[in-house]
N, C-alpha and C positions, 0 to 999 in steps of 0.2 A: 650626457643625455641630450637628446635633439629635440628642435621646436616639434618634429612632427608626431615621437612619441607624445610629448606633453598633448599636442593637439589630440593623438587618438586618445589618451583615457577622457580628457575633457568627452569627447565624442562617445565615448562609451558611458560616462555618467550621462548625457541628455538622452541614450536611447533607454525607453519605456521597457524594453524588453530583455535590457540587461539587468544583473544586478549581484553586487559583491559586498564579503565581510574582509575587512582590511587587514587584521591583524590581532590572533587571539593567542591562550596558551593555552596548552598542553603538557603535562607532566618532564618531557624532554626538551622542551622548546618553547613553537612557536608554530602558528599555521594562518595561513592566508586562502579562503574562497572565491571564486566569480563562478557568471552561468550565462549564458544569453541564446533567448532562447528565439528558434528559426521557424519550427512546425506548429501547428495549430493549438495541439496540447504542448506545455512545457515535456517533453518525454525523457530527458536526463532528471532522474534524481540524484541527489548525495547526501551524505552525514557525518559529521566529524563526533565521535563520543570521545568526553575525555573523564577522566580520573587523576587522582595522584598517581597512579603506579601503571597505568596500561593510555594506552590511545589506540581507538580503530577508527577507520577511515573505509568508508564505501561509496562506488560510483556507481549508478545503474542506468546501462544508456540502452534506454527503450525505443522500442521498433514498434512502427503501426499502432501506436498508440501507449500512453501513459500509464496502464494497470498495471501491468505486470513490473514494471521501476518503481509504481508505486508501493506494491506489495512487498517488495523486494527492500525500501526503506523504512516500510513501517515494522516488517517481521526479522529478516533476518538476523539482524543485530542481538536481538530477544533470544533468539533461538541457538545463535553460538553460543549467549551470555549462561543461558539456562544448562546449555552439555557441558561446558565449561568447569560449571559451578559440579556437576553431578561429579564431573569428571576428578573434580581437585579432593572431592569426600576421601576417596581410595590412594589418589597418586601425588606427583607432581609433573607440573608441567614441561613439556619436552618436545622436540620434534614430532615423533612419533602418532604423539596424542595431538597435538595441533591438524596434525595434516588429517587426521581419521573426525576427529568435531568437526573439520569445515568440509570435508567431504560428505559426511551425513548432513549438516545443517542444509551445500547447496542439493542434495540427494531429499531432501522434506521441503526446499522450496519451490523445486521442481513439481513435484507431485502434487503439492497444492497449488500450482497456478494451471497445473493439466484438468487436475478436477474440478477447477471452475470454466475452465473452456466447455470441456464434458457436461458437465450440466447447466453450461448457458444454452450451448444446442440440441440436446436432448431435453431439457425443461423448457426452454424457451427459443427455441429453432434459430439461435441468433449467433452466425458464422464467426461474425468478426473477434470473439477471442479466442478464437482456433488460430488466427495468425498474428498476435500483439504474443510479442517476446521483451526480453531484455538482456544485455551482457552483464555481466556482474564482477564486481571488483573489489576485493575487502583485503585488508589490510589490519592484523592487528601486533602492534607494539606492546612487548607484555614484558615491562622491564627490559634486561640488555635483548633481550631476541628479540626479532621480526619475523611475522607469520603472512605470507599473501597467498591471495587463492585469485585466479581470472581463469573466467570464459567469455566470448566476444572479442571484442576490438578496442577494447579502453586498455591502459596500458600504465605501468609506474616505471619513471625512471630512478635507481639511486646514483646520488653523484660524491663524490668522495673525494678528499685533499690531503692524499700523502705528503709527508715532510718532504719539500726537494721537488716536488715531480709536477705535473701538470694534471688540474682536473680531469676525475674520471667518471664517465659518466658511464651506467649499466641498468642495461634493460633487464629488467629481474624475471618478467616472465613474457612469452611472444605473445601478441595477441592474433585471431581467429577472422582473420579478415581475408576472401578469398583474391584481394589482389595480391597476398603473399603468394608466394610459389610452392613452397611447404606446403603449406595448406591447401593448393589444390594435388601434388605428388598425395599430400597423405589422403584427400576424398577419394581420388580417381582408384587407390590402391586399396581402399575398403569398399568402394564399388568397380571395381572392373568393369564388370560385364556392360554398364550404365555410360554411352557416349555423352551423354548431355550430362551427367553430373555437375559439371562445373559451364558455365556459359557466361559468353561475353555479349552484356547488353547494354551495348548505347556505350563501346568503351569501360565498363564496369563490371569485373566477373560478380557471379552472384551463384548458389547451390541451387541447381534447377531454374537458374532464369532469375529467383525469388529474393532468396538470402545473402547479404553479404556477408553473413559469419558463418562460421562451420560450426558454432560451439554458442548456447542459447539459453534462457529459463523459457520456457514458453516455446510457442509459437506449434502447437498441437498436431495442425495441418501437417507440418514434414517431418513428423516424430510417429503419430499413434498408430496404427492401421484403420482404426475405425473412421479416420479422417481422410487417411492414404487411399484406401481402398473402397471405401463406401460408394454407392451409387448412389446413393440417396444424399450424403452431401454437397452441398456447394459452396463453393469460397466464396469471398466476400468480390465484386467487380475487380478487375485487374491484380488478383492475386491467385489466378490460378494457375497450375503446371499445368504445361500446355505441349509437354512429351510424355515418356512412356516413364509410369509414377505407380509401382507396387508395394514401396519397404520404404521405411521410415530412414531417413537420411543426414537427421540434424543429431547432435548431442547435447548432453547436458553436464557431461563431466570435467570438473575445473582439473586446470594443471595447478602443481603447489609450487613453494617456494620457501624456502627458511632461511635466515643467517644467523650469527652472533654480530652482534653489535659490539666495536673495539674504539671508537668514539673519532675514529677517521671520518664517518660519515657525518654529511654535513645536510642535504639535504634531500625530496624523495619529491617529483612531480608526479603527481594523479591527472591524469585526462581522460575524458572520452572518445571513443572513437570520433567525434566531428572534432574534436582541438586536435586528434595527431593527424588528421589528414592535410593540414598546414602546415602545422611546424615540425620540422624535425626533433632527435632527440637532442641532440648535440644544439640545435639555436635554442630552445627552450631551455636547456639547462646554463646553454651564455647568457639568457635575457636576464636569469634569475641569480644567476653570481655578480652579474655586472649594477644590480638596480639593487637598492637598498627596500626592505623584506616590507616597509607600511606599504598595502596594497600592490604587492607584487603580483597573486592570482588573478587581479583587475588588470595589470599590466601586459601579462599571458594572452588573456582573453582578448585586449582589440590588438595585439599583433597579430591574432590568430587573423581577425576579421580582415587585416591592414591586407594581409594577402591574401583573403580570399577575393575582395576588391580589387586585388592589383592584377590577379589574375585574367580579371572579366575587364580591364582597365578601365576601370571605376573608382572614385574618391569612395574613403570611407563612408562618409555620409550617404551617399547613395546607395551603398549597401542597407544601413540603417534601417533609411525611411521606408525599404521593399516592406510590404505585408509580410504576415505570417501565414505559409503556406501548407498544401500535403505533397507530399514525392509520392507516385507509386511504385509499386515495384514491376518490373518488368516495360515501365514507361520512362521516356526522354522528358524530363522537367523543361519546357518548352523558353526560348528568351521573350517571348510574346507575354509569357502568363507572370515576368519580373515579381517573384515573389520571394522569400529569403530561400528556402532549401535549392530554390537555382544557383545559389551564391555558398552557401555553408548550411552544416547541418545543425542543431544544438550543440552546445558547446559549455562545456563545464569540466574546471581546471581547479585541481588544491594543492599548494605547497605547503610541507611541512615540514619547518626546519628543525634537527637534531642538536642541540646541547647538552649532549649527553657528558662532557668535561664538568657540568653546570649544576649547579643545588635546583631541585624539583623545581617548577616554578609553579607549581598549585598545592593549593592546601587539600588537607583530608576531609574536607568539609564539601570537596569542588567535586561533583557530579553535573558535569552540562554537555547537554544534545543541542547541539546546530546542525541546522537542514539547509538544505540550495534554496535560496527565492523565501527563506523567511527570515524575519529579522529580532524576530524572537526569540528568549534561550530556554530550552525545555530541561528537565531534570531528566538525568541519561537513569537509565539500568543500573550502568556500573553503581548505582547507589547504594550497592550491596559490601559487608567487609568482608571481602575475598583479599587476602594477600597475595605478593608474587611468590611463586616457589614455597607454599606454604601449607599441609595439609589442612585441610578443613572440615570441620562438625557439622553440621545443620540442628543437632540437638536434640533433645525428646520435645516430645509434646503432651503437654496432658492436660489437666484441668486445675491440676495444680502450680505448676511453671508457666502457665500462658494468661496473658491477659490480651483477652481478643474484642476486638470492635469492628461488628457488622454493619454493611452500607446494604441495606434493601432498597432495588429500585423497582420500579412496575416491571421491568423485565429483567433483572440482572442482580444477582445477590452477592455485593463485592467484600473486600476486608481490609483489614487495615490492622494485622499481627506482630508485636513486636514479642521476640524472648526477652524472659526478666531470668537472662543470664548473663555471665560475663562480656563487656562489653566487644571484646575480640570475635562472639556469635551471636552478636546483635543482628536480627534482621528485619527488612520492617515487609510487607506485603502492599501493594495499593495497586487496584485492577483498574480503576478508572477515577476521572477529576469530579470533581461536583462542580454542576454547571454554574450558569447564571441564570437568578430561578428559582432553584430548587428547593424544597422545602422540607425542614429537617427537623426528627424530633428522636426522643429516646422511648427504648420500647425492651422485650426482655423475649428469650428465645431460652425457656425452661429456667436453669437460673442465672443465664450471663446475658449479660447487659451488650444489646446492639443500636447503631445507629438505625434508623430508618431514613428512607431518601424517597422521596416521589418526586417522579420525571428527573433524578438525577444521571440520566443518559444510560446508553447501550453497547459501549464499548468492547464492555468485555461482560459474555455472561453467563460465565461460567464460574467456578468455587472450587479449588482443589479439595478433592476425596479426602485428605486425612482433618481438613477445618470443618466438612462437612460430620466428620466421626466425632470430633472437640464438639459441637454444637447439640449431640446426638438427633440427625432431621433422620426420620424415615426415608429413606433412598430405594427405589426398584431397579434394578438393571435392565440397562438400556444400550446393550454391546452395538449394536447395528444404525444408533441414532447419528446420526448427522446434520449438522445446522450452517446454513448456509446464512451468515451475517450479514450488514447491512454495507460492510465496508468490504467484500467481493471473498472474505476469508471463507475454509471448508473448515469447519472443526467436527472434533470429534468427543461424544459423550462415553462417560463409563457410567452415567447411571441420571435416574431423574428424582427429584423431590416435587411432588404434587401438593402434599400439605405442608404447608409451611407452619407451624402454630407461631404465632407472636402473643405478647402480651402488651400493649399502649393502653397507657394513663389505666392500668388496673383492669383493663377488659380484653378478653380472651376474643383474636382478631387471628380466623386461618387465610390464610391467602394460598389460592387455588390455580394450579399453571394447569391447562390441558394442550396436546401435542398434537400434530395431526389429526384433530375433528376436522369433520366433515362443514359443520355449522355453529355458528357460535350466539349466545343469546345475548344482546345488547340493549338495555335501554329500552323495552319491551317488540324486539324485533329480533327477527333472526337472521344473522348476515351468512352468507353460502356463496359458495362457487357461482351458483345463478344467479345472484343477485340480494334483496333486501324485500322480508318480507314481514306480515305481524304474525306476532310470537300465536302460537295455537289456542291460548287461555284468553287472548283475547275477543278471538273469534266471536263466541256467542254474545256479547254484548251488543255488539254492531250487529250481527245477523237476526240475533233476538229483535232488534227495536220494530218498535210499529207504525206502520205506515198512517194509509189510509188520509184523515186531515189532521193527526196530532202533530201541528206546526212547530209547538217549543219543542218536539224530538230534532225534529228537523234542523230549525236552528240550532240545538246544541249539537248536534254531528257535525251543520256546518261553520259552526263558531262564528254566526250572520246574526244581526242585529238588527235590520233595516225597518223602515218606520210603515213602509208602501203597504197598502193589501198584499196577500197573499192566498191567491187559489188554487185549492189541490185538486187535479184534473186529473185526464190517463197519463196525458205526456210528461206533469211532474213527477206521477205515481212510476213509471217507466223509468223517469233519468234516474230516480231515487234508487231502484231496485239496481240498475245499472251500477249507478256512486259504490252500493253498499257490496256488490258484488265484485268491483274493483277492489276494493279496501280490505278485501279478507282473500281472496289470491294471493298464491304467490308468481310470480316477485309483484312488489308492490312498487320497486327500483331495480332495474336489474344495470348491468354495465354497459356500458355506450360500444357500439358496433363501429368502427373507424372503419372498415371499409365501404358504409352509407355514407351519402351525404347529411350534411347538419345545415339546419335553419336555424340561425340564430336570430330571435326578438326582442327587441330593446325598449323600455320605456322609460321615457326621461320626465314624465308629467310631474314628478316629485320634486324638480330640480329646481 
């Protein structure tokens, strides 16, 4: 080991914009994180979920912005775990079935991150998530088999140590990156007719000038027609195709990958597209044989940097201290504007070493989610008992086997269901955490006993249909409903509960959801699309009063107390009429015009 590696991790702990997990377990091993990040937003996400009996690993390196890798680590995982789970009712686990779950799960993440492009710009005329994409990379270990699925330019390498023979390293699936060659043979040959399909800018092929991948979640613009083709669209500055642009050009179909595990394997690098445009497969996989595994993924990371530096012949450091920048696409990231994407792009690298010769090294009690850039450890999914290779129950439900605990929040009606059945179909339910805050009491929903929660957040707010039948709530169907949540998701409803009945402390308390009004009554005012106005009932009180010189009406309208005379003339009788005819119009508040100017007034006499 040389002074100058020692000196770059040193170098990578003092940058603010790095950051790594040194060395965790995993049901086969062991696994090591780093991330450092280049563009404005962090845009690589990652996650390591582990269990006793499975480990997935995902990388999501986002383009033009951080939504769509974020969406990509909060849901995907979810949404294998849940096919997964439906899947193991009937079968067992197998190639087969592996490859058809992650092709539906990336085929349902695709489609919700289109329909929030779709209606950011149709709802809100607002371009720029028609071109925020991400690649995607998942990886799950499910006992002796490995499952991987990629599209984009992030990449896993596995390395392996036959008896006798010299490491071997193997790129498991190619990634989607148009300075491969492949990948412009297979564009050019699904668009013929199209000369500019593939273009070299600034040195850098890209699809249409734009994309350096051929293969995407997102990125709307070079997928939908109604973004391809619209006249009425406009991309966001410096992302627009600026040749001849009819048909949707991007994909979103992952390639698969499967093996058996025979315990030759020793280890598997995870990177994204900004860590392989560095380092090769073969030094990445030397750094990692050669360096002992505490904070090896940290190690990864500032070689990457070491050469990105060396490139520009620049000390590490000077890469460093560059700001966090934006690249655009179809633009030369200038040496003038020394910001990091002139140097490298995000960067995020996971090793995870296989002992698979090795006794489990987690208990059955170990369900932990680790994320890139947090140092916190969440309770994974896998918190479910699913076996490997094992059929499984989900059970009856009724009112007799279930003892259920309801979480009502002001907006979100969560659970918290365990079976009181054999421990092997134990399952537990929990849609969201209770905050800090929250205020919690006991209450009764006909004759089973639920939590109540106010303000205990809006994560998730929705109640699966058959706890809603356990509970008997009155439900109307609502096939066509869609809610668009706070954290960018599109979900989808099978049906609405408008009266809630509860029962707290002995008194009969319904809480009432209404869905698309027009107007809502609050507080004795009515808040609308136009603004804030008083409620109708209030009207003749203030319209009723009487002028003339009855001054204590006066002051109590104007909640004034003042000691002065007061004379009631035309010009007071006029303002008054004026006040009072303000104060029962509507709006009384309406929303602020940002395309006026604003006067702002300030008085400090209090101070």
């Amino acid at each position: 080991m040389s002074q100058n590696d020692n000196n770059n991790i040193d170098e990578f702990d003092q940058d603010p914009m790095s950051w790594s997990r040194q060395l965790e377990k995993h049901f086969c091993g062991e696994f090591s994180m780093a991330s450092i990040q280049s563009n404005l937003k962090m845009e690589d996400k990652s996650q390591v979920e582990v269990c006793n009996y499975a480990t997935f690993v995902g990388v999501y390196d986002g383009n033009k912005g951080d939504s769509a890798a974020s969406y990509l680590n909060n849901y995907i995982f979810k949404d294998l775990l849940d096919r997964i789970k439906k899947y193991l009712k009937r079968f067992n686990m197998n190639n087969d079935a592996a490859k058809r779950i992650m092709l539906e799960s990336f085929s349902e993440m695709e489609k919700q991150v289109i329909d929030i492009a779709e209606f950011g710009y149709s709802g809100w005329r607002n371009p720029n998530m028609s071109v925020v994409s991400s690649g995607c990379l998942v990886c799950l270990i499910w006992g002796q088999q490995l499952y991987l699925a990629n599209l984009g330019d992030s990449r896993a390498i596995l390395c392996s140590n036959l008896a006798g023979s010299e490491m071997l390293v193997h790129q498991m699936l190619r990634d989607h990156n148009c300075r491969n060659a492949d990948i412009r043979q297979e564009l050019e040959a699904s668009h013929g007719h199209d000369d500019t399909i593939c273009s070299n800018v600034f040195g850098e092929w890209r699809v249409k000038g734009l994309s350096e991948t051929s293969r995407c979640i997102g990125n709307a613009y070079l997928k939908k027609a109604e973004f391809t083709t619209s006249v009425d669209f406009e991309a966001p500055p410096g992302e627009e195709v600026t040749s001849i642009f009819t048909e949707p050009v991007l994909s979103a179909e992952p390639e698969f990958y499967s093996r058996d595990l025979d315990g030759t394997e020793k280890f598997i690098v995870f990177g994204s597209g900004g860590f392989w445009k560095l380092l090769t497969n073969e030094e990445a996989a030397k750094i990692v044989n050669d360096h002992p595994r505490e904070g090896i993924a940290k190690r990864l990371a500032a070689e990457a940097v070491k050469v990105a530096a060396e490139r520009r012949g620049l000390a590490y450091r000077e890469v460093m201290l560059a700001p966090k920048g934006v690249k655009i696409s179809g633009k030369p990231c200038t040496s003038s504007e020394l910001v990091k994407p002139l140097y490298h792009d995000d960067i995020t690298v996971i090793v995870v070493y296989l002992d698979l010769n090795l006794p489990v090294t987690v208990d059955s009690e170990t369900y932990n989610s680790y994320r890139s850039h947090s140092d916190s450890v969440q309770r994974s999914s896998f918190g479910y008992d699913v076996k490997v290779d094992e059929k499984w129950d989900y059970g009856k439900i009724d009112d007799q086997n279930v003892r259920t605990e309801v979480q009502v929040t002001v907006d979100a009606l969560d659970y918290d269901m365990t079976l009181k059945n054999k421990p092997s179909n134990k399952r537990k339910y929990k849609s969201s955490e209770v905050g800090v805050g929250t205020i919690r009491f006991t209450g009764q929903i006909g004759s089973i006993k639920v939590k109540i929660l106010v303000d205990g957040g809006s994560s998730d707010n929705f109640i699966q249909p058959r706890i809603a039948q356990v509970l008997k709530l009155p439900i109307e169907p609502a096939p066509n409903l869609r809610v668009l949540v706070g954290n960018g998701q599109m979900l989808s409803a099978e049906g609405l509960t408008q009266q809630l009945p509860l029962q707290i402390q002995g008194q009969q308390v319904k809480v009432h959801c209404s869905f698309g009004t027009r107007e809502v009554d609050y507080l004795g005012h009515m808040v609308s699309g136009t603004g804030v106005s008083m409620e109708s009932t209030k009207v003749p009180s203030s319209d009723g009063m009487a002028h003339s010189n009855q001054c204590q009406a006066v002051k109590r309208l104007l909640r004034t107390h003042r000691k002065d005379n007061f004379t009631w003339n035309s010009a007071a009788d006029s303002a008054f009429q004026k006040l009072k005819q303000a104060m029962i119009e509507a709006p009384v508040l309406t929303f602020p015009d940002f395309t006026q100017p604003f006067i702002l007034e300030t008085d400090a006499s209090g101070l």
